[in-house]
C-alpha positions as a LaTeX table, in Angstrom:
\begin{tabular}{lrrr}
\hline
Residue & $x$ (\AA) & $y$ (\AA) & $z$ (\AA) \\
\hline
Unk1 & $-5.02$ & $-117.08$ & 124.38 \\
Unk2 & $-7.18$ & $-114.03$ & 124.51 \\
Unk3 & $-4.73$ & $-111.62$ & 124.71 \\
Unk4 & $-3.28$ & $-113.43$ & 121.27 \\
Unk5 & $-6.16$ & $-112.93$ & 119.67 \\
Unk6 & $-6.97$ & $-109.60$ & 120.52 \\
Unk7 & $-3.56$ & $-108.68$ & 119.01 \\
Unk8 & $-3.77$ & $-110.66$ & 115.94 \\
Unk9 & $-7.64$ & $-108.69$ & 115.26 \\
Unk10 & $-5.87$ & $-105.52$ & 115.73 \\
Unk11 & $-2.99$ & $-106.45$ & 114.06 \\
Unk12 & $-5.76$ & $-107.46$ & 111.24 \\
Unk13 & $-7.03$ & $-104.09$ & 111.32 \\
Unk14 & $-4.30$ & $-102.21$ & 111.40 \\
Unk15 & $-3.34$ & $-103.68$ & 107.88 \\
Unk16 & $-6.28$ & $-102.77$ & 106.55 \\
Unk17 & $-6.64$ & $-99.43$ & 107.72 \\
Unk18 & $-3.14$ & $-99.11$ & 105.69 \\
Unk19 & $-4.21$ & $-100.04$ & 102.67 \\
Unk20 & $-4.97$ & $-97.19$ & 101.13 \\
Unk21 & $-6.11$ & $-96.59$ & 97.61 \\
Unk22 & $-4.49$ & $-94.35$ & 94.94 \\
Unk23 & $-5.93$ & $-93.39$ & 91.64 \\
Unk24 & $-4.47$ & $-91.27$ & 88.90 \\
Unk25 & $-5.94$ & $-89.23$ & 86.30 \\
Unk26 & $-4.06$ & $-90.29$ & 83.68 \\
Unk27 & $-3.55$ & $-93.90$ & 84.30 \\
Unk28 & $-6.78$ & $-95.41$ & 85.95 \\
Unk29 & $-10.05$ & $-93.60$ & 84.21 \\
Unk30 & $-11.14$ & $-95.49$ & 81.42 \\
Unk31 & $-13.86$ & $-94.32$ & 78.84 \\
Unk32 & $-16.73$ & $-94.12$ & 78.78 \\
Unk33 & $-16.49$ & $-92.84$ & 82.08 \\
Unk34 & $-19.18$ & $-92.83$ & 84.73 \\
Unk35 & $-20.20$ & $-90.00$ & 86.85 \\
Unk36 & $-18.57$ & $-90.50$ & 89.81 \\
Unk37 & $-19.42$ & $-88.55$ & 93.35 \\
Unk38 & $-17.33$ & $-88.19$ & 96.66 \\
Unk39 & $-18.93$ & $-86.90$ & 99.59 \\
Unk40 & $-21.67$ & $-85.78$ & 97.68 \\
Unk41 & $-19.41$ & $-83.85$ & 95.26 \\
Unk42 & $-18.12$ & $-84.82$ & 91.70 \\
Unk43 & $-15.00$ & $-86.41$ & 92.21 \\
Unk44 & $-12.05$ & $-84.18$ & 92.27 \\
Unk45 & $-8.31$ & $-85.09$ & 92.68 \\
Unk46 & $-6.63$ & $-84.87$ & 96.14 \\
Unk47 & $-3.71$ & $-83.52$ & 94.97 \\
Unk48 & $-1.68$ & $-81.59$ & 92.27 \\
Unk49 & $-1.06$ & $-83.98$ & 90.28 \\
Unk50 & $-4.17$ & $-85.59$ & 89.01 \\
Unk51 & $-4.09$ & $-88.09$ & 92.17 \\
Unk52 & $-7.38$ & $-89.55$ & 94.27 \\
Unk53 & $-6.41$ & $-90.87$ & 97.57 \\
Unk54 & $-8.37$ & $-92.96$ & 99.49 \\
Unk55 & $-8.21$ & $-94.62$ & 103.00 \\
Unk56 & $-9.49$ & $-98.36$ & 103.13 \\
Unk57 & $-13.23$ & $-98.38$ & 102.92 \\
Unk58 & $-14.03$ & $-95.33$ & 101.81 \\
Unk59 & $-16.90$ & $-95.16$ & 98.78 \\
Unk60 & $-17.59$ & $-93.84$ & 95.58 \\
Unk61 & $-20.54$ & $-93.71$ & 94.26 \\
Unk62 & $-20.53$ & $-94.61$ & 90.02 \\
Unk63 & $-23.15$ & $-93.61$ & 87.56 \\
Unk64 & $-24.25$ & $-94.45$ & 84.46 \\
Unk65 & $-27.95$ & $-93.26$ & 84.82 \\
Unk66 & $-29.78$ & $-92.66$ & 81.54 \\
Unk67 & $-27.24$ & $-94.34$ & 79.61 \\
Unk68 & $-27.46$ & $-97.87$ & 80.64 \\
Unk69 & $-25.92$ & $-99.95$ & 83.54 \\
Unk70 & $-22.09$ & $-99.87$ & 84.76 \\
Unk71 & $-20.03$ & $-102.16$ & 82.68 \\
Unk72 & $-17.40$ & $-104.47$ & 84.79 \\
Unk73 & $-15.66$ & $-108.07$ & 84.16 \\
Unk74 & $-16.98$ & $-108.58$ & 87.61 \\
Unk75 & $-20.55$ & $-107.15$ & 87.89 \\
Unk76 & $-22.93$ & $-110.03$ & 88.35 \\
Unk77 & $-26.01$ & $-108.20$ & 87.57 \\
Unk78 & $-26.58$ & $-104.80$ & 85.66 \\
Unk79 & $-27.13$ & $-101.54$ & 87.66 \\
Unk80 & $-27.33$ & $-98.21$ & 86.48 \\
Unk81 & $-25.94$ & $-96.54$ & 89.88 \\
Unk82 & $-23.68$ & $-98.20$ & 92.07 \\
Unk83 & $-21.24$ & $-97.77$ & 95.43 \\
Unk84 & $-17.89$ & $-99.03$ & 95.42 \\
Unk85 & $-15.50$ & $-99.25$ & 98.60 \\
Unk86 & $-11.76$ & $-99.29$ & 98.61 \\
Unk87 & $-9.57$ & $-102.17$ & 99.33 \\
Unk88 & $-6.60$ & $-100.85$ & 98.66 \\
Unk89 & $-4.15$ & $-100.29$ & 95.76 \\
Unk90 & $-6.50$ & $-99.61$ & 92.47 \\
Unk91 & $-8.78$ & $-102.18$ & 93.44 \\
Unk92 & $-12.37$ & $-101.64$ & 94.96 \\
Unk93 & $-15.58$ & $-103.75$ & 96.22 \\
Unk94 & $-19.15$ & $-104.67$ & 96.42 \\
Unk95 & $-20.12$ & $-107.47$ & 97.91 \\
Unk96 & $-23.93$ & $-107.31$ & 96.22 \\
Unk97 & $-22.82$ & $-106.66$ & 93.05 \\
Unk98 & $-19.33$ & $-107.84$ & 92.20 \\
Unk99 & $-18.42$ & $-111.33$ & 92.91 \\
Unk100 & $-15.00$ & $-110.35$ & 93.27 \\
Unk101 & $-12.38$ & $-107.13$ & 94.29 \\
Unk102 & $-12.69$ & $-104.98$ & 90.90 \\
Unk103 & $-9.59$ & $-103.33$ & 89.50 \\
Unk104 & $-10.98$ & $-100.23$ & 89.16 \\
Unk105 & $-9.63$ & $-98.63$ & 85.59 \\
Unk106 & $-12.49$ & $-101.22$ & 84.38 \\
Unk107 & $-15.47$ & $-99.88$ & 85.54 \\
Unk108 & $-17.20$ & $-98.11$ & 82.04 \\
Unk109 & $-20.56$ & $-97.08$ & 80.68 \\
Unk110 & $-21.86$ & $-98.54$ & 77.45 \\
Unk111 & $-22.05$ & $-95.17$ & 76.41 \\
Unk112 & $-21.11$ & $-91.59$ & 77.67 \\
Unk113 & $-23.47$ & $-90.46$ & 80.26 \\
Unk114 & $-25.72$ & $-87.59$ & 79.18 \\
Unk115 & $-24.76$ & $-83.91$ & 81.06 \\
Unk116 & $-27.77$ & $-81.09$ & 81.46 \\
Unk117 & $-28.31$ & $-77.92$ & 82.67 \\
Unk118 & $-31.18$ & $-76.51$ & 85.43 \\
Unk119 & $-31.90$ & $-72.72$ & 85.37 \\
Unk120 & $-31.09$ & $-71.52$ & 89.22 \\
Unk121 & $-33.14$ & $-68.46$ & 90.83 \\
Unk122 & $-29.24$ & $-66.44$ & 90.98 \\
Unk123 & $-29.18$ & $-63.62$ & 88.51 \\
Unk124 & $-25.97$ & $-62.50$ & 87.09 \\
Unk125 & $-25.65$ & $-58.95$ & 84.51 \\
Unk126 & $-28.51$ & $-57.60$ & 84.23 \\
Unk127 & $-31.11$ & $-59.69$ & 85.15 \\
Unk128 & $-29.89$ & $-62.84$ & 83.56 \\
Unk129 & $-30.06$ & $-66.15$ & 84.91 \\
Unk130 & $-26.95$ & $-67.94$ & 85.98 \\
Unk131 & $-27.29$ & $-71.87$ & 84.27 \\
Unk132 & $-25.93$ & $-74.88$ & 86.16 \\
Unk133 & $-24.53$ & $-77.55$ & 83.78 \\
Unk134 & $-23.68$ & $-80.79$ & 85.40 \\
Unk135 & $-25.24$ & $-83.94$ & 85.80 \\
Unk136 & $-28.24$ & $-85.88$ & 87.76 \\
Unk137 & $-27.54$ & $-88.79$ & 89.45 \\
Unk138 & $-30.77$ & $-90.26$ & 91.07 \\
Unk139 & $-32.88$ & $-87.17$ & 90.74 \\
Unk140 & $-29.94$ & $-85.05$ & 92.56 \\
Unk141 & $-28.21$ & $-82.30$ & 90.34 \\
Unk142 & $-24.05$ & $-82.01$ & 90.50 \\
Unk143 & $-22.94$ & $-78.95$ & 89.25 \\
Unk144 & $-19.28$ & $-78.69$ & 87.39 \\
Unk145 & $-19.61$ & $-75.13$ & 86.19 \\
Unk146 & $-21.93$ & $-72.31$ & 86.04 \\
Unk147 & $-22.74$ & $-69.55$ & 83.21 \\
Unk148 & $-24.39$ & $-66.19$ & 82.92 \\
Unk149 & $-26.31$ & $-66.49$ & 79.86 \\
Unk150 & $-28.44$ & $-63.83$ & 78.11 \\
Unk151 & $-31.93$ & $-65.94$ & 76.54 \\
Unk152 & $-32.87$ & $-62.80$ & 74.79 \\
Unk153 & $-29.81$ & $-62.09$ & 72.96 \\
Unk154 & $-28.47$ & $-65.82$ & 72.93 \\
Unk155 & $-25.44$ & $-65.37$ & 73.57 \\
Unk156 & $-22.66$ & $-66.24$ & 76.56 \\
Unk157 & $-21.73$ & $-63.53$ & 78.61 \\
Unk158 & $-19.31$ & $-65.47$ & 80.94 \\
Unk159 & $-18.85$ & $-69.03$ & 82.59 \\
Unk160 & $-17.05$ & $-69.56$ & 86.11 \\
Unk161 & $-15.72$ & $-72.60$ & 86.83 \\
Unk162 & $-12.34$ & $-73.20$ & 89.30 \\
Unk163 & $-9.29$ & $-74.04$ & 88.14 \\
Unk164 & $-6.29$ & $-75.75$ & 90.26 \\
Unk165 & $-2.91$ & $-77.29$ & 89.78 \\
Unk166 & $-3.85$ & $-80.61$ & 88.61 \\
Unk167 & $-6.27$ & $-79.48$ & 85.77 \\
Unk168 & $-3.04$ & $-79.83$ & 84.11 \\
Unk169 & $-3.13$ & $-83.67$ & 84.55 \\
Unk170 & $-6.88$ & $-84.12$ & 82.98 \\
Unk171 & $-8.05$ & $-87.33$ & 81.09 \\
Unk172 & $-7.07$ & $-87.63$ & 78.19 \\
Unk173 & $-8.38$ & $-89.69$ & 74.93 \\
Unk174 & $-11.66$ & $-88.61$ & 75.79 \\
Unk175 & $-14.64$ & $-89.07$ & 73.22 \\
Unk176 & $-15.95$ & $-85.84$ & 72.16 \\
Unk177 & $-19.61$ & $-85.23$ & 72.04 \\
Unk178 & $-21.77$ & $-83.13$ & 70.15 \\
Unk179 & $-22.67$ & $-79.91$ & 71.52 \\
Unk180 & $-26.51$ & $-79.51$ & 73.50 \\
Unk181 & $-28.76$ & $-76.87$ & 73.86 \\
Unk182 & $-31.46$ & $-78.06$ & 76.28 \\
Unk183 & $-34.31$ & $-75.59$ & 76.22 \\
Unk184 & $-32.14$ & $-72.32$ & 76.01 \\
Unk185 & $-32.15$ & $-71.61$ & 72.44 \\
Unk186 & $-36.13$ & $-72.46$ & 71.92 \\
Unk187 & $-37.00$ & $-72.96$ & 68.41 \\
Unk188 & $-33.74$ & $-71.64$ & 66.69 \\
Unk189 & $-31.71$ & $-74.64$ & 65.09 \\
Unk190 & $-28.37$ & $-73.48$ & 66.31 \\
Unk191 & $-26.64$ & $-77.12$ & 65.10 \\
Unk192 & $-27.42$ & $-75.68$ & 61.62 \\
Unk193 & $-26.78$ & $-72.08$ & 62.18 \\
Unk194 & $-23.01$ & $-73.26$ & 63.19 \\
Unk195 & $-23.06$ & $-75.57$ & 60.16 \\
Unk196 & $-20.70$ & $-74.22$ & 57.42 \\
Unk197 & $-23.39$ & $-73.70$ & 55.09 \\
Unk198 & $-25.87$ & $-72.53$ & 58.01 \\
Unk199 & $-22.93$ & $-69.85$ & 59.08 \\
Unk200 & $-22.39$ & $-68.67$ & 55.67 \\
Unk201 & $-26.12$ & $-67.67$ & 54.65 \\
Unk202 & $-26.62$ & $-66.14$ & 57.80 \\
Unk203 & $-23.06$ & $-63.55$ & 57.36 \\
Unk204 & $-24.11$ & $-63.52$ & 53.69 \\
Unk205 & $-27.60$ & $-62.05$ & 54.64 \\
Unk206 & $-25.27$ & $-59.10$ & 56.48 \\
Unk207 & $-22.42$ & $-58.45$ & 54.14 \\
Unk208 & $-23.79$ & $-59.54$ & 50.93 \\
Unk209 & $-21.36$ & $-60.63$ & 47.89 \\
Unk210 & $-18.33$ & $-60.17$ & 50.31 \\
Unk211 & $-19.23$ & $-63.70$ & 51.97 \\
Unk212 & $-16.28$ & $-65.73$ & 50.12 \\
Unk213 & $-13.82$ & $-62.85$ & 51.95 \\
Unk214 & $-14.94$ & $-63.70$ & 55.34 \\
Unk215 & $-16.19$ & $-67.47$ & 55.10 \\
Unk216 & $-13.39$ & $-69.56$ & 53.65 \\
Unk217 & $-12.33$ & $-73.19$ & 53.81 \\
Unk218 & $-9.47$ & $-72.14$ & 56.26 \\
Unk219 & $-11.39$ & $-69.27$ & 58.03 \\
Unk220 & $-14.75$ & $-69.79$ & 59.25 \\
Unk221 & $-16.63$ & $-69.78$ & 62.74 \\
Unk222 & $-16.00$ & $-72.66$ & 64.94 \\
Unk223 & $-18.10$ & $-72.82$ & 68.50 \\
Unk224 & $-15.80$ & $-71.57$ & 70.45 \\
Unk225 & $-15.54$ & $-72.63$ & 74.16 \\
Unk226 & $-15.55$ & $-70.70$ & 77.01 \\
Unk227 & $-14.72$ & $-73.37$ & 79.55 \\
Unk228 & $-12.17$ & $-75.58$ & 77.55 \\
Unk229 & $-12.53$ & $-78.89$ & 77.24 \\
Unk230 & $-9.28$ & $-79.73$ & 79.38 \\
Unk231 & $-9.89$ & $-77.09$ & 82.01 \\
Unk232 & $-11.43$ & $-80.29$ & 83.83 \\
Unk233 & $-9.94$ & $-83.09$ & 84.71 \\
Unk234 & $-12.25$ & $-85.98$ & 84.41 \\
Unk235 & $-13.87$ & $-87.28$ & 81.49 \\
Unk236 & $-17.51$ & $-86.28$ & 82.75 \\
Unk237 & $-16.20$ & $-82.70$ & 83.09 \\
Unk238 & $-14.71$ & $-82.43$ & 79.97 \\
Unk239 & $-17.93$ & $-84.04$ & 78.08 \\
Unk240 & $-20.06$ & $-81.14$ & 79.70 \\
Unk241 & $-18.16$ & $-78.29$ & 78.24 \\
Unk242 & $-19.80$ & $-79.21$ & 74.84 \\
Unk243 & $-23.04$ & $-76.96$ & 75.62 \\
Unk244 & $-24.11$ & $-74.07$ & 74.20 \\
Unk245 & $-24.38$ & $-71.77$ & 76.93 \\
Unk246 & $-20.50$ & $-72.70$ & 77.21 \\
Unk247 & $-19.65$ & $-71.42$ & 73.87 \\
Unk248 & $-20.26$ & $-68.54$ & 71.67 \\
Unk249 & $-18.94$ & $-68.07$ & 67.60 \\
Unk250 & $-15.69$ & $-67.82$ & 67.57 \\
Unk251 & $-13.35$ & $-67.86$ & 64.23 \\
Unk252 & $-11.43$ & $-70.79$ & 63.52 \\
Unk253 & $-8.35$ & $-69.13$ & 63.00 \\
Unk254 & $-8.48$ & $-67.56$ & 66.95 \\
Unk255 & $-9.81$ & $-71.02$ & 68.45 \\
Unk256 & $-6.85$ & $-72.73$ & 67.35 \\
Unk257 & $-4.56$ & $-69.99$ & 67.94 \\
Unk258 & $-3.64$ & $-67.91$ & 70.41 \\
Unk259 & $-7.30$ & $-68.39$ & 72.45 \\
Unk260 & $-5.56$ & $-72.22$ & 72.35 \\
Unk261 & $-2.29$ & $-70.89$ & 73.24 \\
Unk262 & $-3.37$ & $-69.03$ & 76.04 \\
Unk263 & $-5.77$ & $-72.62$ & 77.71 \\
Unk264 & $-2.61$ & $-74.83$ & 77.42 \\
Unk265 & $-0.19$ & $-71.62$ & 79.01 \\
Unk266 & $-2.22$ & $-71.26$ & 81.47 \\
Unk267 & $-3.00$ & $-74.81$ & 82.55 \\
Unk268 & 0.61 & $-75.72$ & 82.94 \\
Unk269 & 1.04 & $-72.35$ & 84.80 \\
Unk270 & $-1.44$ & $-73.04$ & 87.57 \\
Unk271 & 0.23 & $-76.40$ & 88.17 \\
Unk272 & 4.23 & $-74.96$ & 88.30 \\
Unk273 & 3.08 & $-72.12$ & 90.34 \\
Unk274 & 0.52 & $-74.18$ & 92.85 \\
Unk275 & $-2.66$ & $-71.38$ & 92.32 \\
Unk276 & $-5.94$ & $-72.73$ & 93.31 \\
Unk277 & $-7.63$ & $-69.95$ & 91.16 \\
Unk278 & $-11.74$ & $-69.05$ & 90.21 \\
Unk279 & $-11.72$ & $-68.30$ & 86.28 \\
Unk280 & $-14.44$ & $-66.27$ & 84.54 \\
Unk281 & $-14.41$ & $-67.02$ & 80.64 \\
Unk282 & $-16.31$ & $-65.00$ & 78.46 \\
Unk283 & $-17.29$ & $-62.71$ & 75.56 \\
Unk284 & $-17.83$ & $-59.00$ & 75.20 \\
Unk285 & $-19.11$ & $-56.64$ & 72.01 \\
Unk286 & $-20.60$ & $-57.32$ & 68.51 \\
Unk287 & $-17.84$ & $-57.93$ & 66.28 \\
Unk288 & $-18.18$ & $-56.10$ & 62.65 \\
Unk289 & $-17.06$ & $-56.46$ & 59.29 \\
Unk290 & $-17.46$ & $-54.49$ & 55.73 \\
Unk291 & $-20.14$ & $-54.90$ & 54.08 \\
Unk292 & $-21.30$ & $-54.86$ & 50.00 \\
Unk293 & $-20.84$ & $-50.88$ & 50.26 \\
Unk294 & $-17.70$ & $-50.27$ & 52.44 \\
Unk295 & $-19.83$ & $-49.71$ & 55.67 \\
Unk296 & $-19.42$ & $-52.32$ & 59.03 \\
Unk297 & $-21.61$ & $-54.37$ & 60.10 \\
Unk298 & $-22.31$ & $-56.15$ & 63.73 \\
Unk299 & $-22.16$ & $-60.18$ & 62.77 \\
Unk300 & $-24.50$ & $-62.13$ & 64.05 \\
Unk301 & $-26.03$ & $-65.47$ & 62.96 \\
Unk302 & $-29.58$ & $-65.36$ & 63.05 \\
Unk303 & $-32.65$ & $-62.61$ & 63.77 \\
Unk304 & $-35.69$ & $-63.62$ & 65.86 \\
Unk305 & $-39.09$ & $-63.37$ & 64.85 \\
Unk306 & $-39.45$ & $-59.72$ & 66.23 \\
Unk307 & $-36.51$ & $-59.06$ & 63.84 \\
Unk308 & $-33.75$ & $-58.95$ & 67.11 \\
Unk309 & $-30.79$ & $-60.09$ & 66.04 \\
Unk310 & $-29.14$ & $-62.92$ & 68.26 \\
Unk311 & $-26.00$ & $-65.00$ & 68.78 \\
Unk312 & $-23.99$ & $-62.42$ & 68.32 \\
Unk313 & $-20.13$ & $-62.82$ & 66.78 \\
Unk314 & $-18.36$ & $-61.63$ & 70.08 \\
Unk315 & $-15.66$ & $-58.68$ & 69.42 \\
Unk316 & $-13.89$ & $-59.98$ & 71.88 \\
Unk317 & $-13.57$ & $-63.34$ & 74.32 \\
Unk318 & $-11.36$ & $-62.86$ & 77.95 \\
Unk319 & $-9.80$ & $-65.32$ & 80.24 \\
Unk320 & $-10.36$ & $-63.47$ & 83.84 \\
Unk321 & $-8.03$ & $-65.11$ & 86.51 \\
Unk322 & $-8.30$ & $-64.93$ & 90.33 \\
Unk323 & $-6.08$ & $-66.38$ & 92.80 \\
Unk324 & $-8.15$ & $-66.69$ & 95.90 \\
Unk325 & $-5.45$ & $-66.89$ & 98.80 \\
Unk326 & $-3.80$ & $-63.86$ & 97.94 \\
Unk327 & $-6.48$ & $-62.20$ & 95.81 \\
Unk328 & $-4.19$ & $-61.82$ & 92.67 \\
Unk329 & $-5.69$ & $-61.34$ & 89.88 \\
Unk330 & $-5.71$ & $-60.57$ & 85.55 \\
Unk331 & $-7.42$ & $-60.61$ & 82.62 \\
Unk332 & $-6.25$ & $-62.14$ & 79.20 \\
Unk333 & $-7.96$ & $-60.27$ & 76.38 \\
Unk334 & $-8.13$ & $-61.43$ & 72.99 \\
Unk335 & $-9.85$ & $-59.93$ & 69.82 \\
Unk336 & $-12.23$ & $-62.22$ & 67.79 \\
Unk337 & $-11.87$ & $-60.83$ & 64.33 \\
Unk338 & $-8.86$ & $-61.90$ & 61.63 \\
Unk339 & $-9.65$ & $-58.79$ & 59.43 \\
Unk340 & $-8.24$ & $-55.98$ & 61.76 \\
Unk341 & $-5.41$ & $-54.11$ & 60.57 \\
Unk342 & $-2.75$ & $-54.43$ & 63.17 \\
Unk343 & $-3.85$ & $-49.97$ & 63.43 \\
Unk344 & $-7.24$ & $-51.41$ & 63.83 \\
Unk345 & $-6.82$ & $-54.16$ & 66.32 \\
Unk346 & $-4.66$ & $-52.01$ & 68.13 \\
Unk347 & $-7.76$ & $-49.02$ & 68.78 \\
Unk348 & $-9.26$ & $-51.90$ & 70.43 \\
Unk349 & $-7.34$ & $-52.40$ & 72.94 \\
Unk350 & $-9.18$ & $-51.03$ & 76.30 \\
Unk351 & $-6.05$ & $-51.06$ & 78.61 \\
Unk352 & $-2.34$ & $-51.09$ & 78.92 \\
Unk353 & $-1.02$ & $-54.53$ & 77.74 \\
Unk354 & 0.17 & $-55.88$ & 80.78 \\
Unk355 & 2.00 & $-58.86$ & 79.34 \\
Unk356 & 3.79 & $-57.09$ & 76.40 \\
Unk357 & 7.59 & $-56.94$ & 76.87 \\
Unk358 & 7.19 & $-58.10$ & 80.75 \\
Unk359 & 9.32 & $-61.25$ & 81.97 \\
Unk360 & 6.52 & $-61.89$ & 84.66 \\
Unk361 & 4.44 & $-63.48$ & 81.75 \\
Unk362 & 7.55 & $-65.54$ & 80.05 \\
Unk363 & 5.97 & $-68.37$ & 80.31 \\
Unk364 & 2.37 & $-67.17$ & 78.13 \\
Unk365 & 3.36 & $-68.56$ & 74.33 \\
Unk366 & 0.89 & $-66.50$ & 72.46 \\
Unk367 & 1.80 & $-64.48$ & 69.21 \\
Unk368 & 0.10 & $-61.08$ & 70.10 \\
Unk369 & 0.41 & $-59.77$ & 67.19 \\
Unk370 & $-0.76$ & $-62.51$ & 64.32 \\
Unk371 & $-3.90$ & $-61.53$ & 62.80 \\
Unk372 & $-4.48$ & $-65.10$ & 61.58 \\
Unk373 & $-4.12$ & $-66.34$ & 65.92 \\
Unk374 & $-5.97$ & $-63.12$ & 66.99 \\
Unk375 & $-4.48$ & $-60.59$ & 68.44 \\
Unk376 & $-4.83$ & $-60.21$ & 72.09 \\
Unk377 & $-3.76$ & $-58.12$ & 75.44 \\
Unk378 & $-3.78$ & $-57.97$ & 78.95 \\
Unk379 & $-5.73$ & $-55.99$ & 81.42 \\
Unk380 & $-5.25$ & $-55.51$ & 85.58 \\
Unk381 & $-8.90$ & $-56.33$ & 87.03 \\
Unk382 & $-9.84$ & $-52.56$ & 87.72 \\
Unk383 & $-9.07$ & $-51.65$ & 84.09 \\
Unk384 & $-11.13$ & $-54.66$ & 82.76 \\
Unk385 & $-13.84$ & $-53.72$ & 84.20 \\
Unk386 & $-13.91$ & $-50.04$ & 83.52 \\
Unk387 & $-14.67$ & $-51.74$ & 80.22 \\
Unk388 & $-16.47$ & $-54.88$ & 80.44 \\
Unk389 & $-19.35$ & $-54.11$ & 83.59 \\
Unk390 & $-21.03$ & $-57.60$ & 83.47 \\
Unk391 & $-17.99$ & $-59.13$ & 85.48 \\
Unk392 & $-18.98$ & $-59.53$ & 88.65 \\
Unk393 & $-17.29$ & $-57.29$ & 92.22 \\
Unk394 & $-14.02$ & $-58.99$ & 92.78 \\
Unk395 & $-11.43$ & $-57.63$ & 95.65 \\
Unk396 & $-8.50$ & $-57.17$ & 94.11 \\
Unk397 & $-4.78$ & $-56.85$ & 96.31 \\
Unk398 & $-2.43$ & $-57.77$ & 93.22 \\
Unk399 & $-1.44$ & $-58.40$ & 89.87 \\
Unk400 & $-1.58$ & $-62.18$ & 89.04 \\
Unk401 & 1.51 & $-63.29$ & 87.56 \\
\hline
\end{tabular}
């Protein structure tokens, strides 16, 4: 009799230690989302396509903290931070706070939990401070991304963030929030100076009665990402690209475009070719246009109170791509200004257009050459940063295709 029920325990546990949980990012991540953390990381998939596999018993911890408590059917009291443990299939447990196994697509937030951003003691070009932005989650900070960001000049120099094969599969129906600033823009009302009329009297104040040729109701200056919205994969990620050390004035024209183009190529790229890759996004130069009297001026949207002008209009924003394993890499270049001649836009470019008439990039979309989608190029890493010095020292063995 024992023996019997020694086997029938093991037998017991050897069913439960197969039942395994699977999760997918497109199927079982309702909204609003809560933070959730793995191991003491944001969750991440465990494979290429947008999946989160879990052995029987394993935890996640959910968040909601700041926002409220964790919304579920079966939740029989309110908390704001909670552990869950798998029991196989989509479902999940907690046997002090549910009062029975929760499918787990219903486990929500009231309302979107808040991201933030913590200054770090790193220094990136120049001097400047590299910016966290990512979430607490009881008084513990979880970075998603990081940026170099220049306070005096207020503007985005570049944000890193990683980017794999299943950033292809990311969340999708995801509420969009406003954009934050924290503390990094001090007194300067950037919501208004991004504004359409905020925009407009602050290009007006450079170019004078030539305003209506630059600022139209189809052209205008949009904030313009750096790390896209869908280059994560959870909701929480995608919600903390909406900051303003992530973005920079870009025109509307180029957002949608070809800068658009280029995030969705790119995306699907990683995921057919299997690259787990680091990507630097961000913005070099002062963009100009003609002013009143035929002469260009640099574009930027405000001037400080020692008469320094800041958030500049970037001349150009770049997509720099690096495939650790083999240590591949290229940058995607693209030029921020619809009024170029094609003669104009062309002196700009810094390097030999990789990408032009080459197979290797049959898959990239973009319309190179369409003013109105912004014209852009592409540069190997070595001749990139001949031009643009704030990237940081990467080793370099081949072209990234």
């Amino acid at each position: 009799m024992l023996q019997r029920a020694l086997m029938l325990i093991l037998c017991a546990l050897n069913i439960q230690q197969g039942r395994k949980c699977r999760l997918n990012s497109r199927l079982h991540f309702s909204e609003p989302l809560p933070i959730i953390i793995r191991d003491g990381r944001l969750l991440e998939p465990d494979d290429n396509f947008g999946n989160v596999d879990l052995n029987y018993g394993d935890s996640l911890i959910l968040s909601c903290e700041g926002m409220g408590t964790i919304d579920h059917p079966n939740a029989h009291h309110e908390l704001p931070t909670a552990t869950i443990k798998c029991e196989g299939g989509d479902t999940f447990q907690n046997e002090e706070w549910l009062n029975a196994p929760a499918p787990f697509s219903l486990f929500k937030c009231k309302f979107p939990p808040n991201y933030s951003s913590r200054r770090t003691d790193r220094l990136c070009f120049e001097g400047n401070r590299i910016i966290e932005v990512g979430y607490y989650v009881q008084n513990e900070f979880y970075p998603l991304y990081e940026t170099c960001f220049n306070e005096a000049g207020m503007n985005a120099i570049y944000s890193k963030y990683t980017q794999k094969p299943y950033n292809s599969l990311y969340q999708t129906k995801v509420i969009r929030p406003f954009f934050i600033a924290n503390d990094h823009y001090g007194y300067i009302p950037v919501d208004s100076l991004f504004s359409p009329r905020g925009q407009k009297a602050a290009v007006a104040q450079l170019v004078g009665p030539m305003i209506d040729n630059y600022i139209t109701k189809t052209e205008f200056l949009s904030r313009g990402h750096l790390a896209a919205k869908t280059d994560f994969v959870f909701a929480f990620g995608e919600r903390a690209t909406f900051h303003y050390v992530n973005c920079a004035p870009q025109w509307t024209g180029f957002n949608g475009g070809n800068w658009n183009t280029l995030e969705v190529d790119l995306r699907n790229h990683i995921h057919v070719a299997g690259y787990n890759t680091i990507i630097y996004t961000g913005t070099f130069g002062v963009t100009k246009l003609h002013n009143v009297n035929g002469r260009r001026v640099e574009i930027h949207l405000h001037t400080d109170d020692n008469n320094n002008p800041v958030i500049p209009v970037p001349e150009y924003f770049y997509k720099v791509v690096y495939e650790t394993t083999r240590r591949c890499g290229i940058a995607f270049v693209g030029i921020n200004n619809p009024y170029y001649t094609q003669i104009e836009a062309r002196q700009r470019f810094f390097c030999d257009d990789l990408c032009r008439h080459n197979n290797n990039f049959s898959w990239l979309t973009w319309h190179p050459d369409n003013p109105s989608e912004g014209y852009t190029f592409c540069c190997s890493i070595s001749d990139f940063r001949s031009t643009v010095r704030h990237l940081p020292a990467l080793h370099v063995n081949c072209l990234l295709t």
